[in-house]
Every structure is written in C-alpha cells, then in structure tokens.
Residue frames as qw, qx, qy, qz and C-alpha x, y, z in Angstrom:
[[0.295, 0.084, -0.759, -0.574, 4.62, 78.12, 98.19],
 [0.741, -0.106, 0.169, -0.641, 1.02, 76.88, 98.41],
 [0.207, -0.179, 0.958, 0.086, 0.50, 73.15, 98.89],
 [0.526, -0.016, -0.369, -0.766, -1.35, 71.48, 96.55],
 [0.766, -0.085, 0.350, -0.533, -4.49, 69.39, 97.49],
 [0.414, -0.201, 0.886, 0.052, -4.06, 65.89, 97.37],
 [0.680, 0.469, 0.555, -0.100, -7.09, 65.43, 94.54],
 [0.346, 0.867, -0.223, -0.281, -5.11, 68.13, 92.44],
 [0.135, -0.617, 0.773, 0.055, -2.37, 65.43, 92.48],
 [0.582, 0.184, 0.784, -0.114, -4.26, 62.80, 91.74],
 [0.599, 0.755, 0.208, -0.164, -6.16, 64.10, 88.60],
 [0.227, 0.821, -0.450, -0.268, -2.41, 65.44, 87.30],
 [0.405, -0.345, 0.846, -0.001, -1.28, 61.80, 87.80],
 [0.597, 0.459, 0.656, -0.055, -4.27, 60.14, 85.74],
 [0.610, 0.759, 0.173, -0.147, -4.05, 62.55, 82.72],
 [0.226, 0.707, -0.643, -0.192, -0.48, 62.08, 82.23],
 [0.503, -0.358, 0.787, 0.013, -0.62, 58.28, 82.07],
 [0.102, 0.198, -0.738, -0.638, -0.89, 56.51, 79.08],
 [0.662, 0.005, 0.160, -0.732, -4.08, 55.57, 78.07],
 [0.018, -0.228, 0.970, 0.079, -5.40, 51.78, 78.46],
 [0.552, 0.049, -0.397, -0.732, -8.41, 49.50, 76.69],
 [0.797, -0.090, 0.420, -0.425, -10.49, 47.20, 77.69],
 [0.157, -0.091, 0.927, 0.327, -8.94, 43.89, 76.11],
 [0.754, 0.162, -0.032, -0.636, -11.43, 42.52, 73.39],
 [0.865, -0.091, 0.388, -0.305, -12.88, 39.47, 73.37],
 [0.273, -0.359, 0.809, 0.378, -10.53, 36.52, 71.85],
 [0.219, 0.194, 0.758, 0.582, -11.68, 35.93, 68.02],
 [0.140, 0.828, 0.506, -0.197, -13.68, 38.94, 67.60],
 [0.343, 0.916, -0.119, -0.174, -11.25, 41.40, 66.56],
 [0.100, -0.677, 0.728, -0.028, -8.24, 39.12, 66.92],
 [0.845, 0.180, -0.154, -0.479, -9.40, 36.15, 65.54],
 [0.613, 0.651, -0.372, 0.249, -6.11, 34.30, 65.92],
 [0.031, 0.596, -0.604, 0.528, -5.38, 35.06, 68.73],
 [0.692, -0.018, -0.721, 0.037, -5.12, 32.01, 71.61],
 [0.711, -0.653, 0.182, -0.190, -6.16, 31.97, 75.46],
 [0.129, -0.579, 0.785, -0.178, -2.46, 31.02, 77.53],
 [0.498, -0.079, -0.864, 0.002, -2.35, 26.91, 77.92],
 [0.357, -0.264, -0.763, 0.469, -4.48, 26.16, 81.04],
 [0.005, -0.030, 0.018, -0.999, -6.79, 29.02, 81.01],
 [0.752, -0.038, -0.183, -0.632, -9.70, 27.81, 78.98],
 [0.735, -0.179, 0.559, -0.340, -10.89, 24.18, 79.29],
 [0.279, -0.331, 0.712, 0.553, -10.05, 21.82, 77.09],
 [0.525, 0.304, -0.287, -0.741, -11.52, 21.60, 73.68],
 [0.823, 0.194, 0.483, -0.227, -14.25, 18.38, 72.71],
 [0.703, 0.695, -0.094, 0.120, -12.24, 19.08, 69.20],
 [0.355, -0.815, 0.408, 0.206, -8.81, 18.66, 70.62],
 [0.617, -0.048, 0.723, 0.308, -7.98, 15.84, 68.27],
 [0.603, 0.701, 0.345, 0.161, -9.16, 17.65, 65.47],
 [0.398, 0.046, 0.246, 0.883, -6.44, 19.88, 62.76],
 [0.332, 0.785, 0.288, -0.437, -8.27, 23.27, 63.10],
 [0.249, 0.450, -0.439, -0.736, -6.71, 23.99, 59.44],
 [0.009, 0.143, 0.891, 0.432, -8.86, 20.81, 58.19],
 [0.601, -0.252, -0.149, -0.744, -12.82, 20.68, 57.97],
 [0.485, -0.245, 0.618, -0.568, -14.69, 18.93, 60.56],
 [0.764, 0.135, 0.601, -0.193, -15.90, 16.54, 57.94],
 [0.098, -0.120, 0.672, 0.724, -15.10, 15.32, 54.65],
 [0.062, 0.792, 0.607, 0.009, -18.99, 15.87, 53.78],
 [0.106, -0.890, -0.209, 0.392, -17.95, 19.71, 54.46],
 [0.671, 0.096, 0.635, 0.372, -15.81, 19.43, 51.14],
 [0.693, 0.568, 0.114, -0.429, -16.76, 20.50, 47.79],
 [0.926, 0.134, 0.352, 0.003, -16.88, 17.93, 45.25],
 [0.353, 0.841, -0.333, -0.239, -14.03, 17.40, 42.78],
 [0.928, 0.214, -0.300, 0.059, -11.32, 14.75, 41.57],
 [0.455, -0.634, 0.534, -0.324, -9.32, 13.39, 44.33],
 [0.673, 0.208, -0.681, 0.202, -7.18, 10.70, 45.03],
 [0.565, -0.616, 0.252, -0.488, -7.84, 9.01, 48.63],
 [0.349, 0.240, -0.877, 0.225, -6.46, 6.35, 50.92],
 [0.681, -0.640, 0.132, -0.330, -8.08, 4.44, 53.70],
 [0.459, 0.275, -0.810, 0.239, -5.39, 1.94, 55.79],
 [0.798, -0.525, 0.075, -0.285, -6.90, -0.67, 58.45],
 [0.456, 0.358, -0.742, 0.338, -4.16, -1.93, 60.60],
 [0.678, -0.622, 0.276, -0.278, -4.57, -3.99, 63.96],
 [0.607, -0.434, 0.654, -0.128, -3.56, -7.41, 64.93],
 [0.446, 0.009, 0.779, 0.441, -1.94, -9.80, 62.46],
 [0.450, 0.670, 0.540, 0.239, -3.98, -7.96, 59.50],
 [0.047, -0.458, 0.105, 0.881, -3.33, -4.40, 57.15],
 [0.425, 0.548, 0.708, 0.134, -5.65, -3.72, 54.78],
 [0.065, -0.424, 0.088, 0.899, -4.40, -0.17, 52.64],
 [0.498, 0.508, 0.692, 0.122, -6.84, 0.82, 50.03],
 [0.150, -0.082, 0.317, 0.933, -6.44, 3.33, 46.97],
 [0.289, 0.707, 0.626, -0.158, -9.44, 5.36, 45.84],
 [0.091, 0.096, 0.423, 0.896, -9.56, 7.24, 42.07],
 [0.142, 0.684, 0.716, 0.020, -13.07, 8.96, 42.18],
 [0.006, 0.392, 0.231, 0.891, -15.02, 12.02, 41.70],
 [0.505, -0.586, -0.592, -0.226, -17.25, 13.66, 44.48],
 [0.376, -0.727, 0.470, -0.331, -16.56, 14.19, 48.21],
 [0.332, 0.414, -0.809, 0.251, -14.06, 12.03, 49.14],
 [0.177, -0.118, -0.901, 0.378, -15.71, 8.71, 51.86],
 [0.231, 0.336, 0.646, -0.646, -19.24, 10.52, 51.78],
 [0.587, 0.678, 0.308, -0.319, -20.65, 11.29, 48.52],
 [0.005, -0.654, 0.567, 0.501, -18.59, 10.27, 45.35],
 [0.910, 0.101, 0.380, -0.131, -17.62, 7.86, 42.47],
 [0.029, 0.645, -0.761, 0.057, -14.79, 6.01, 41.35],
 [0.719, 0.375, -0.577, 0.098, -12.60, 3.09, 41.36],
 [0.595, -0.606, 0.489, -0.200, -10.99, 1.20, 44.70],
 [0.824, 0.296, -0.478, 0.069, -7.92, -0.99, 44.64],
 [0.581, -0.611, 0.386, -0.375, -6.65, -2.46, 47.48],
 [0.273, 0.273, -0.900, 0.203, -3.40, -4.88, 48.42],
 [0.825, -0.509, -0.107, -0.220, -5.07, -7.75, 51.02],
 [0.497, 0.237, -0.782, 0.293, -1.87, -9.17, 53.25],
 [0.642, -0.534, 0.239, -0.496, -2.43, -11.16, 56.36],
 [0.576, -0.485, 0.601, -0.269, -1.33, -14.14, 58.08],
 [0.739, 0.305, 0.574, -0.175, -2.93, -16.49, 55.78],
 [0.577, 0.456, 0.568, 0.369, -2.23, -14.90, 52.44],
 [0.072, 0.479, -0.049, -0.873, -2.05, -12.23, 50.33],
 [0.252, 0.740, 0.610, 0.130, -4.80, -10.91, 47.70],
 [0.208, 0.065, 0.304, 0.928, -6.06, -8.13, 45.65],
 [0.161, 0.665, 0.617, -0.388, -8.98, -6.15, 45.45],
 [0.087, -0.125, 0.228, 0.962, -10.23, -3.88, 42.63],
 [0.203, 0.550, 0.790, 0.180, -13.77, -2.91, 41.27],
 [0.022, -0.471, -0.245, -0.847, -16.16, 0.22, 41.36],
 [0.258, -0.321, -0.719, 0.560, -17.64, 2.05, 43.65],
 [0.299, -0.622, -0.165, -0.705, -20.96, 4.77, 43.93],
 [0.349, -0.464, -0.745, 0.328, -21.65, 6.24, 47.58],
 [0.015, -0.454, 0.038, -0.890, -23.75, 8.56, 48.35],
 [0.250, -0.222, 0.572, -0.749, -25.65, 9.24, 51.90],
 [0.705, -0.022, 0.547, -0.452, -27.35, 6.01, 53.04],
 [0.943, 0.279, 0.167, -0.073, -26.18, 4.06, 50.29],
 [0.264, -0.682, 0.642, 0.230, -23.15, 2.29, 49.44],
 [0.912, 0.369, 0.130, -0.121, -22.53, 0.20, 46.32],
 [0.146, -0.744, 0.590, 0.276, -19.67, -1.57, 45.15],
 [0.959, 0.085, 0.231, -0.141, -18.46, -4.34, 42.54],
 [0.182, 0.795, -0.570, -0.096, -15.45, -5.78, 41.56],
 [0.879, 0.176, -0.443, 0.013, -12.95, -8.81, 41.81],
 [0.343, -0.741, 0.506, -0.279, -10.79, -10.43, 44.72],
 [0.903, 0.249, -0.351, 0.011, -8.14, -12.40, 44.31],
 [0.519, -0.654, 0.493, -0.243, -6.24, -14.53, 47.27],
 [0.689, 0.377, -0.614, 0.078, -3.39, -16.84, 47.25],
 [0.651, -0.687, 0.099, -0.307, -2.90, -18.82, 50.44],
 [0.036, -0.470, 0.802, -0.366, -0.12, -19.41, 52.94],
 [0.266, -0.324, 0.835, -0.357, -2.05, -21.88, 54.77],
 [0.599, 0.129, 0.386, -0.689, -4.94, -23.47, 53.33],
 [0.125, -0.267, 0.802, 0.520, -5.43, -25.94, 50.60],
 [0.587, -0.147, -0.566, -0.560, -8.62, -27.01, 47.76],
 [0.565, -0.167, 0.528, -0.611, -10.87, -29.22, 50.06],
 [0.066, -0.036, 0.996, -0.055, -12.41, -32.85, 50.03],
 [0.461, -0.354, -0.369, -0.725, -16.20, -32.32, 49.69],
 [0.143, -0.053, -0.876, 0.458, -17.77, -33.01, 53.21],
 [0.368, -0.734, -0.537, -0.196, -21.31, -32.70, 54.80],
 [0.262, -0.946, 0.159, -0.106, -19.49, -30.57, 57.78],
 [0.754, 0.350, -0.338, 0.442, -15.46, -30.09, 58.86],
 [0.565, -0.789, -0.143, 0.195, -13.90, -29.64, 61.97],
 [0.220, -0.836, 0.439, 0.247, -9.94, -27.87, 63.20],
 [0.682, -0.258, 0.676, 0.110, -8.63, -31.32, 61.74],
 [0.576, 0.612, 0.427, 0.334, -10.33, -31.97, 58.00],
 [0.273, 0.950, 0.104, -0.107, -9.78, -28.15, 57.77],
 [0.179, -0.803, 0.540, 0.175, -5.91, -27.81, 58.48],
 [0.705, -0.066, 0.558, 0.432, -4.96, -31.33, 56.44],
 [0.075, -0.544, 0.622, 0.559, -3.00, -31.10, 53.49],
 [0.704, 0.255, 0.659, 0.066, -4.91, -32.71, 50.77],
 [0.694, 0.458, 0.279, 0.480, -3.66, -30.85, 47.41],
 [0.438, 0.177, -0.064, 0.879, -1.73, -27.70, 46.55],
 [0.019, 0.366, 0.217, -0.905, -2.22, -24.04, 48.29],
 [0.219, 0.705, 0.544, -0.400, -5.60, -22.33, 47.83],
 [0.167, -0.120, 0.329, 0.922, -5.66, -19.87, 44.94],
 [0.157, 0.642, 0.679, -0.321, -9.23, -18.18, 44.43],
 [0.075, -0.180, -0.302, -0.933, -10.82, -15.29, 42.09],
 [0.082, 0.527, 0.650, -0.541, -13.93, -14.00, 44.02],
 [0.065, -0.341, -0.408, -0.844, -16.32, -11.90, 41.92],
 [0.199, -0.579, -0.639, 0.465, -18.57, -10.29, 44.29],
 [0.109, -0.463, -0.205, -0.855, -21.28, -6.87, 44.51],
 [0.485, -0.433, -0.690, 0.318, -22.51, -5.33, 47.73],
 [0.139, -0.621, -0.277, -0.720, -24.94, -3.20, 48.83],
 [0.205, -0.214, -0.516, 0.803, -24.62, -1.16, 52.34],
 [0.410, -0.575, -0.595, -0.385, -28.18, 0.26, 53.17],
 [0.451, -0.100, -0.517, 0.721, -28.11, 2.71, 56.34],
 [0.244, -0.676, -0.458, -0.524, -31.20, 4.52, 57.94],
 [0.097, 0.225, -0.489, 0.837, -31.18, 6.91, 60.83],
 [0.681, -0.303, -0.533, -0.401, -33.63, 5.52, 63.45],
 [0.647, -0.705, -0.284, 0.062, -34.09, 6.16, 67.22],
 [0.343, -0.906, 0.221, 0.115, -31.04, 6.80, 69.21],
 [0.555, -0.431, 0.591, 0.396, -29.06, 5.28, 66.71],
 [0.531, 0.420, -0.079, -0.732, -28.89, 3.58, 63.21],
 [0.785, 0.060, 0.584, -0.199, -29.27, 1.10, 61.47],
 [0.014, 0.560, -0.688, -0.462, -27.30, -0.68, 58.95],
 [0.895, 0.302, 0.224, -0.241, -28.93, -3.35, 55.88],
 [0.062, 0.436, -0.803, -0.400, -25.65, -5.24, 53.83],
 [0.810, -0.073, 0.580, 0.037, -26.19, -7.82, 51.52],
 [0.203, -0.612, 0.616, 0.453, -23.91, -9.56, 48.96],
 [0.936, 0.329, -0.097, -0.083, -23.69, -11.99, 45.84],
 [0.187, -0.639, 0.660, 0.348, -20.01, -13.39, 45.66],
 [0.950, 0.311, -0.027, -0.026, -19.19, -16.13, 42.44],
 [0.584, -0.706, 0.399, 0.036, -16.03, -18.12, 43.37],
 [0.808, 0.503, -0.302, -0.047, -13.93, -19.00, 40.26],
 [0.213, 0.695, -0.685, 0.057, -10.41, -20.67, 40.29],
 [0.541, -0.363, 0.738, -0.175, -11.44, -24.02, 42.40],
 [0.081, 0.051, -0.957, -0.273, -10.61, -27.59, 40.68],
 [0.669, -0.171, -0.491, -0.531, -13.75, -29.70, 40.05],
 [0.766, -0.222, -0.566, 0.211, -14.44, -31.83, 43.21],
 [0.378, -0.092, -0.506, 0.770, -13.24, -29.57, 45.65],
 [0.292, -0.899, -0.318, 0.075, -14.27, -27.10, 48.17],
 [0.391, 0.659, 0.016, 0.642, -13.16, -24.10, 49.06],
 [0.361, -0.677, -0.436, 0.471, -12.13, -21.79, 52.31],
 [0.396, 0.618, 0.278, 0.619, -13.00, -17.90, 51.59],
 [0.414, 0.078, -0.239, 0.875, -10.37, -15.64, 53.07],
 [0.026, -0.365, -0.119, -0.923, -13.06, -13.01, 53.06],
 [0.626, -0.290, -0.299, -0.659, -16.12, -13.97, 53.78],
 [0.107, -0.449, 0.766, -0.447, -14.68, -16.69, 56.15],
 [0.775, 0.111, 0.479, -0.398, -16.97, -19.68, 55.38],
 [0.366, -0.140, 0.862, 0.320, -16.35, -22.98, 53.18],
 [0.566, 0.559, 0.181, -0.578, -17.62, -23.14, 49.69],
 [0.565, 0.118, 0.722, 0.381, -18.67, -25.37, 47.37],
 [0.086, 0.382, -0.313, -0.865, -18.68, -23.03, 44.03],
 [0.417, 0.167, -0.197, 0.872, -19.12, -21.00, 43.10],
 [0.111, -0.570, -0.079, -0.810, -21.86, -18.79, 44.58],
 [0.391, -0.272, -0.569, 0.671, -22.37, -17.10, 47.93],
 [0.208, -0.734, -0.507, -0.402, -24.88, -14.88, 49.67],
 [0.367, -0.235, -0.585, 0.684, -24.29, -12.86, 52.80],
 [0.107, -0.686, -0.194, -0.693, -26.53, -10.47, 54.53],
 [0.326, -0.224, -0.569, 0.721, -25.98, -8.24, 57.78],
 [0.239, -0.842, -0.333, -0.351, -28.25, -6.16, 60.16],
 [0.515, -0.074, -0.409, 0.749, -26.42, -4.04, 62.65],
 [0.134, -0.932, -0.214, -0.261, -27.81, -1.29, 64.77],
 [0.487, -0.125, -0.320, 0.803, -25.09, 0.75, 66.64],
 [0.255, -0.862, -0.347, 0.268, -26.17, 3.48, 69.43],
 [0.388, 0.737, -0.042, 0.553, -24.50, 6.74, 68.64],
 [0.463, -0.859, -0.068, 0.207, -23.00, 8.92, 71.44],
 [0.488, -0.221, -0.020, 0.844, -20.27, 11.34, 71.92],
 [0.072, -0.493, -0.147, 0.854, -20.65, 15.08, 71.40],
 [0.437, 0.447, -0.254, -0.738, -21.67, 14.97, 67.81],
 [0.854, -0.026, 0.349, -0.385, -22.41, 11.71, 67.67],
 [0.459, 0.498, -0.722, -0.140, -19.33, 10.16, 65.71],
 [0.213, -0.263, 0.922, -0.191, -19.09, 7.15, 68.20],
 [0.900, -0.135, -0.002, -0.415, -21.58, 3.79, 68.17],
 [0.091, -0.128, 0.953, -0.261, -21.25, 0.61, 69.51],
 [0.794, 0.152, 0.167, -0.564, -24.30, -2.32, 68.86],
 [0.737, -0.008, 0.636, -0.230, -25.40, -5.52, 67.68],
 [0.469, 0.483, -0.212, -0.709, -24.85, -7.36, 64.62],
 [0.813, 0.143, 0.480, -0.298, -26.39, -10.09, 62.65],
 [0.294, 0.537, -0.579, -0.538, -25.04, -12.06, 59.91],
 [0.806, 0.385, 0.285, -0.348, -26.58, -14.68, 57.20],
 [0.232, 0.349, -0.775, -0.472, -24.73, -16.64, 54.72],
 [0.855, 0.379, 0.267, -0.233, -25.68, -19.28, 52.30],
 [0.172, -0.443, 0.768, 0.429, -23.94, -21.56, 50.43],
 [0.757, 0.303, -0.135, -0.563, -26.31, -22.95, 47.44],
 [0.727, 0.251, -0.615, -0.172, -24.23, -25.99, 46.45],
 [0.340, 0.111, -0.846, 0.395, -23.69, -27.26, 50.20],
 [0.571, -0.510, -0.630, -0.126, -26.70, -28.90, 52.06],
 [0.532, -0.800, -0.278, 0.007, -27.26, -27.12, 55.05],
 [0.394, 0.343, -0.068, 0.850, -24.47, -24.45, 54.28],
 [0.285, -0.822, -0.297, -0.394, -26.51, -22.08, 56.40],
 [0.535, -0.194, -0.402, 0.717, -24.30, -20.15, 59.12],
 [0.312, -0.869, -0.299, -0.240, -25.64, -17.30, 61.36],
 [0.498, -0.045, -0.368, 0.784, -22.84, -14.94, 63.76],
 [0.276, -0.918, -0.253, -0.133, -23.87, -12.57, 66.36],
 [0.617, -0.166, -0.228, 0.735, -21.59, -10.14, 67.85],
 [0.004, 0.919, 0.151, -0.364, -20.98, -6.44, 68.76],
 [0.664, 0.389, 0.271, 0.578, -19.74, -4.05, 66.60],
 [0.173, -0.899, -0.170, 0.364, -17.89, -0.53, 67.46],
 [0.429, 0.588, 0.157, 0.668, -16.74, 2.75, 65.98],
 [0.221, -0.824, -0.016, 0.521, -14.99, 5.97, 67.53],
 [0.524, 0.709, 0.096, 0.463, -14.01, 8.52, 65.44],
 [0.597, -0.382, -0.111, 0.696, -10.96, 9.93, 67.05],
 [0.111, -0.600, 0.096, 0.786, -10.70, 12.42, 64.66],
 [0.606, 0.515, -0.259, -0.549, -11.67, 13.22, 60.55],
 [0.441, 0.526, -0.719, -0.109, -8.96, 10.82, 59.66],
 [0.097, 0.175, -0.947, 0.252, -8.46, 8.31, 62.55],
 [0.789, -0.313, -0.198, -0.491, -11.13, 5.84, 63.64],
 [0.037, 0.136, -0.981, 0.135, -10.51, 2.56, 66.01],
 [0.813, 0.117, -0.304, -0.482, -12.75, 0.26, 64.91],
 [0.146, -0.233, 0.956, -0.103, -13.65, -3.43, 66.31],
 [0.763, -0.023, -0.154, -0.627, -15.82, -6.51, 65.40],
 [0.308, -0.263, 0.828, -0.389, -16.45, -9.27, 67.74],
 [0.686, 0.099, 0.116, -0.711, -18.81, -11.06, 66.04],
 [0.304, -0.250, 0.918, -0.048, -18.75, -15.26, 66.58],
 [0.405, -0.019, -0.775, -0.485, -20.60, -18.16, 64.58],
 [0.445, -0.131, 0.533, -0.708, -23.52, -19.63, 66.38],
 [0.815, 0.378, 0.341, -0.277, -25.05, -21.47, 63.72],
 [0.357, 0.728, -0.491, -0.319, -22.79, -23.56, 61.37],
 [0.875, 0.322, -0.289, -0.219, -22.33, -26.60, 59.10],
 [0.558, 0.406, -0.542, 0.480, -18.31, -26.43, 59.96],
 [0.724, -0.677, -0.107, 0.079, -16.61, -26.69, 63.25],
 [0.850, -0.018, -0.157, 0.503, -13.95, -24.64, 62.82],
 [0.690, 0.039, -0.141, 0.709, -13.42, -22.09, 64.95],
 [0.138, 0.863, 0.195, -0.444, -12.52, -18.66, 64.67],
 [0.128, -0.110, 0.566, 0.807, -11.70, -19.04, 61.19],
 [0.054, 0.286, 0.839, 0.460, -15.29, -18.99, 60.75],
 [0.081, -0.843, -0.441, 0.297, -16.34, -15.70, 62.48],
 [0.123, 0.771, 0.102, 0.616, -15.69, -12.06, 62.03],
 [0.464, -0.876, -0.094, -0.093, -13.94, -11.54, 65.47],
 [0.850, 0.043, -0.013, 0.525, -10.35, -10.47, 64.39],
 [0.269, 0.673, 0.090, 0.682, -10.93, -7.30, 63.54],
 [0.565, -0.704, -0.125, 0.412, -9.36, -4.81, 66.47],
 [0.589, 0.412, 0.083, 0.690, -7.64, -1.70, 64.61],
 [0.356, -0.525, 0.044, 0.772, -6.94, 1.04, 63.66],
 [0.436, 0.774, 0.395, 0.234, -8.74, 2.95, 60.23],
 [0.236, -0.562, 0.169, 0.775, -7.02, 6.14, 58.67],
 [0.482, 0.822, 0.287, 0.099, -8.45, 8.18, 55.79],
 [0.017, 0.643, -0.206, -0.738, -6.67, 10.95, 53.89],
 [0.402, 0.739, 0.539, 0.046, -7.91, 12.59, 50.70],
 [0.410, 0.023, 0.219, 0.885, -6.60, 15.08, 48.41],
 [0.081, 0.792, 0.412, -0.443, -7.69, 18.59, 49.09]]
C-alpha cells in the first residue's frame, strides 16, 4: 500500500472538521450579550440601571406622580409631586411635603413651574415646635434669651414664593435664589424663630437671597462643589440683616441618588445663636423616583 504524504493528511484533516467563525463583536449582532466579569474595565455608569434613562430630561413629557426623600442627620424631608411634564427637569404641578426633625414637625404644600434655568414655586408652611417658644422682642438674642421658656410652643403658618435662577458660566454655574416669606400665626408682641429659614422674626415678612457658584466635574459633569452666599432681611427688626458663607456640594451617584451637603455658617448677625442660625446641618442623602 502506498503511503500517503503527510500534506495529503493534513488537508483530509481540515476539511472534515467542523467549520468555525470569527466571534463578532459584543453588541453588534448580539446586542445583549456581556463580556465575562473582569474582562472589560469597569464602567463610569456602573451605578446607573441600564433599563432606566440616563436622565430624567431624556423622558417624554406626561402625567406622573414623583417623590424626592432627603434623609441625613437628625432631619427627613419626603416630598410628593402631582405634575405634568418631565418629572425634576421640565414640568408643572403641585408639591406636598411632611417636614419632621428634631425641633418639630410641619407641612409643606404649594405650586410649582420648572423648566431649564428656572425654578418657581409658591405655597404655605406650617411648623409646630418641640422646642421653641413665641419670643420677647429684643434688639439681639443670644443661646440663653433664645432657649428660655417665656410662653407656649411655637406654632407658625409661613406663606412664602421663590425663585431659583441658574446660568451656565465658565467651568461651572451659577445659581441666583431669592424669596418673599409672610409669617402668620405669631401673638402680637412677640417674635418669632423660623424653622426654615433659620433666623428670628418680627412679622411677618422676610426676604432671603442666595448666590452660589459650584465647579462641575466628573465624567459628565453631574458633580459640583462651591461657594455660597446668603442675604436675609427682616423689615420689622432694626438691623435684622444676617449674611452666611459656606460651601455647598452635589454628587450624583446615580439618576435617583444624590449626597448632598451644606456647610454654610452666619458671619453677620443681629442674634447670637449659634448653629440654629446657619444652614450647616444639612449632610444627606437625596432620592428621586418618578412614574414611568
């Protein structure tokens, strides 16, 4: 028997084996389909639900029921939203909203219109207090006048409108607030301390206005971190003027999840009392969700 040639053996070997494809590229024809754990690098979107959109902007508009809940240290702050629109970027509607904290508990309800670089809202807020009580009238009040006991527990009705103002500008942006508030429910003769706004008042009206620039950064620029400035005014109390300076930051973890902090202390004030009279409690947690 003749022997065959080693290339004849080869070639008889290759055309009986099964035939095999170049793999195609993952999500081209296999969209679905998932590199092994530890393969690829991780993703800058790992915190994101790929079955959601990358933004609630990326939407389309329509009626929707929405939550936001801030929770950190001694404070929760859940808030109901009835509107029409994209849900937290371009809508309008209603917002009600339980207040509990340390101090007290309150309500919040009014209206709301936001659409890109502008935020408007008006409504009522109403706070019963755990710790505070009507006031003496003073020229200024320290830890001492503030904490005495001089008639029954705070109870307040706030009527208040406020306008958010927000312009994209260098490496960051820049934020314009200011408020009206009118402070019903206090006896004649008295002052007031307001839960919110965190400054003594002789009713009923209040002013506040903030500037804040925060730098942007992170991949798509959800994060900032910056300066901000705040202005009140009390009309019926003589040198009521009070000025706070502080930073102020935002990460967006993810559509839903922020962690939010403001640090921002009094520098310039009538009163001496504290940090009940800044804006540096806040240390959370924010969560959104939004019917889709």
């Amino acid at each position: 028997m003749a022997r065959r040639s080693p290339y004849c053996l080869l070639l008889s070997l290759l055309c009986a084996a099964p035939p095999v494809w170049a793999a195609e590229p993952v999500g081209d024809k296999f969209p679905d389909a998932e590199a092994p754990l530890g393969v690829l690098p991780t993703s800058e979107d790992a915190l994101i639900d790929p079955k959601m959109a990358r933004s609630w902007g990326a939407l389309p508009p329509r009626a929707f029921a929405a939550t936001t809940v801030d929770f950190g240290f001694v404070y929760i702050r859940p808030r109901l939203s009835l509107g029409y629109g994209r849900p937290f970027t371009q809508w309008l509607g209603v917002d009600a909203n339980p207040i509990a904290q340390t101090s007290g508990l309150g309500a919040y309800g009014g209206f709301r219109v936001e659409i890109p670089h502008v935020d408007w809202r008006i409504g009522g807020r109403y706070f019963s207090s755990f710790e505070h009580t009507f006031l003496v009238p003073q020229g200024s009040y320290d830890r001492i006048d503030f904490e005495r006991k001089v008639s029954d527990k705070a109870k307040t009705l706030t009527w208040e409108s406020e306008l958010d103002l927000s312009f994209n500008l260098g490496p960051g942006r820049l934020l314009v607030r200011g408020s009206v508030s009118y402070v019903t429910g206090v006896p004649d003769g008295r002052y007031v301390f307001e839960e919110t706004l965190h400054v003594i008042v002789d009713p009923p009206w209040v002013w506040r206005s903030r500037i804040a620039y925060g730098y942007v950064f992170g991949s798509r620029g959800q994060h900032s971190i910056g300066p901000a400035v705040d202005l009140l005014d009390v009309p019926g109390r003589e040198d009521s003027r009070t000025v706070r300076v502080g930073p102020v930051l935002t990460m967006k973890l993810s559509r839903r999840v922020e962690v939010r902090g403001s640090f921002v202390f009094t520098v310039v004030s009538p009163d001496r009392i504290g940090l009940k009279g800044g804006d540096s409690t806040e240390l959370g947690l924010r969560y959104r969700w939004a019917s889709e």
